[in-house]
N, C-alpha and C positions, 0 to 999 in steps of 0.2 A: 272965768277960768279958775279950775282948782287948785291949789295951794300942794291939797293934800286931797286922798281919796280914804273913806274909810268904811270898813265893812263892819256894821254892828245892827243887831235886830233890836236890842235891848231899849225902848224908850226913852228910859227914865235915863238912861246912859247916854241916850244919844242928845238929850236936854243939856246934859254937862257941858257935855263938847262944844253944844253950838254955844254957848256961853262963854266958854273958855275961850273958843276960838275968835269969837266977837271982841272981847277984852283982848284977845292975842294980836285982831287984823289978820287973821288966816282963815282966807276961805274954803270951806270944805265942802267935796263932796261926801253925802251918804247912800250907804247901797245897806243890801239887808241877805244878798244873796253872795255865794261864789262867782256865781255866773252873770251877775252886773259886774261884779267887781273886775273880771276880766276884761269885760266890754267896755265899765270907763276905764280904764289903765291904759286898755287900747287904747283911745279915743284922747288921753289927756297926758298932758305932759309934768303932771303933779311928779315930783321928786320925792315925795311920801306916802306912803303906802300904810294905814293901819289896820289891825285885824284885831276883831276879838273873836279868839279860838272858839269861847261856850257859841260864835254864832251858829243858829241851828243846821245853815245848808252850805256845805263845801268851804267852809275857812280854809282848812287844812291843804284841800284839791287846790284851790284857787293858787295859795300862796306856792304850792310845787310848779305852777304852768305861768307864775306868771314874768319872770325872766326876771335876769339883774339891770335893764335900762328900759329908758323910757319907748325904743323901737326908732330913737337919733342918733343913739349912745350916750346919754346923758344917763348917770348913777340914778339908781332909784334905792332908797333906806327903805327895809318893809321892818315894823314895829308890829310885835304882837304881844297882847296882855292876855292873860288866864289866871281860876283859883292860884293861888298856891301852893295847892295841893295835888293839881294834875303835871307832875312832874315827868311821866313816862308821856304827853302830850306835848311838851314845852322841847322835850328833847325830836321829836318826830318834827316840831316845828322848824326847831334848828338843821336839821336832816333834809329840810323841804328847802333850806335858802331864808329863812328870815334872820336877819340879822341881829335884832334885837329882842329877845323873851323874854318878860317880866310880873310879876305877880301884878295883878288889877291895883291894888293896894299903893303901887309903886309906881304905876302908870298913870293914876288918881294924882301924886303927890307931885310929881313932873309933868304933867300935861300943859301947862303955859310954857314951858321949855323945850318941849317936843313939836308942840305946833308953833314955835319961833324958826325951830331947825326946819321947817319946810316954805320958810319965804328966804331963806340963805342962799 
């Protein structure tokens, strides 16, 4: 069972993570689409939810539909990283229910801390 779910197409990114997460003891799932990512949410009682916005198909959809609990009532934290630069994104993010928006850079620098918050 997942720890945390997380929507990224990005490879070389998604290398990070399983490494981080390995050294962190947080199992994650990876999806690459909107439309998994809605399907395990469903499906999974992960309390974490991450997104990276540049993903190619439905970030932004996904995180509008995908509620604030797990579907027990248990809180679910959705974290989403993007440029820096796409500011008019990060705010449409926050508009959609994510709770936390943060440049990649930032996200990069606290990722063993962020994947601790979803074994809490």
């Amino acid at each position: 069972m997942a720890d945390a779910i997380v929507l990224i197409d990005d490879i070389f990114f998604q290398a990070k993570l399983h490494e981080t997460a390995k050294f962190t003891g947080t199992a994650l799932e990876m999806v690459t689409t909107g439309e998994q990512l809605l399907k395990s949410a469903a499906a999974s009682p992960a309390a974490l939810i991450i997104v990276d916005l540049n993903a190619r198909q439905g970030a932004l959809d996904a995180i509008e539909q995908l509620g604030k609990s797990d579907g027990q009532g248990n809180p679910r934290r959705v974290i989403a990283f993007l440029s820096h630069v796409q500011t008019d994104l990060a705010e449409r993010a926050r508009a959609a229910g994510c709770q936390d928006v943060m440049p990649r850079s930032k996200f990069t620098q606290n990722l063993a801390a962020i994947l601790c918050t979803a074994k809490s």
